[in-house]
C-alpha angles and dihedrals in degrees: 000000000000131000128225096226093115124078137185086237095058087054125106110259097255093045091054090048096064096036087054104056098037116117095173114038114198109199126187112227134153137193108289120350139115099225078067093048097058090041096057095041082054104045085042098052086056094042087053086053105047105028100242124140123233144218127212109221103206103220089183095062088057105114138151087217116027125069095219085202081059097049127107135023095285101038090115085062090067107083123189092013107110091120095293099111146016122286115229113205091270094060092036080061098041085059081047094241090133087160087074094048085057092047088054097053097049090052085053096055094056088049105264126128109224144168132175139245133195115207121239089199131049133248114328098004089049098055095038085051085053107049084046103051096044091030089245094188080186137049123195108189125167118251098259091059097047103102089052089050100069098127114147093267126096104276118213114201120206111205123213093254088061090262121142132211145150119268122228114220087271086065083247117132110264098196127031096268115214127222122259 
């Protein structure tokens, strides 16, 4: 579950400016890390704020060799979700991805509207696939992953301490982020 401890006014300014004026968050998550924990809190705790939706970006779909819409015993049951459209917290079940249901849920109980999506591709081309293909206008990445997020949109970078900051196209802060 996420707190509430981080505010659009605590951010740098920079940082601010591109939470403020998101109105579809992409954030990358995966099935059980920490790393995934601090970065949804934080991008729903701007999505709260501001009123924008979110996607969660399933890194650990991401593979060269599996098609993660393929995977699994019920995956045919699944119909026009290869990556064309949003997945809602049933279809997220039914690929047996029940992690993301969950992640769905949380975002809805702090007042965020979120789906899922699993790449077809894999680091900077999956996200930019992403953020092109659902009009993502942010990207909320953790701090480990933020050299492979560089994707023409304003990327926000979440530390291991909580703290949030914007990534220069090396993926590098830009601005001294601050914890939330």
């Amino acid at each position: 579950m996420t707190s509430k401890t981080q505010t659009l006014d605590s951010l740098p300014a920079a940082a601010r400016d591109s939470a403020t004026k998101a109105r579809r968050i992409l954030v990358v998550t995966g099935e059980s890390d920490d790393d995934y924990v601090r970065t949804r809190a934080a991008a729903f705790d701007i999505a709260a704020e501001t009123g924008a939706e979110v996607i969660l970006y399933d890194h650990s779909a991401e593979s060269h060799f599996v098609d993660p819409y393929l995977a699994g015993p019920v995956a045919a049951d699944v119909r026009g979700t290869h990556g064309e459209s949003l997945l809602d917290e049933q279809k997220v079940e039914t690929l047996g991805r029940a992690y993301l249901a969950d992640q769905i849920r949380e975002a809805r109980s702090c007042g965020v509207e979120a789906q899922a999506w699993l790449p077809l591709q894999t680091g900077r081309q999956g996200i930019s696939e992403g953020v092109s293909r659902f009009d993502a206008d942010l990207v909320i990445v953790p701090e480990t992953l933020a050299k492979d997020s560089d994707v023409g949109v304003p990327l926000l970078v979440v530390g291991a301490d909580g703290a949030i900051g914007v990534a220069e196209s090396d993926g590098k802060p830009a601005d001294a982020p601050v914890k939330s």
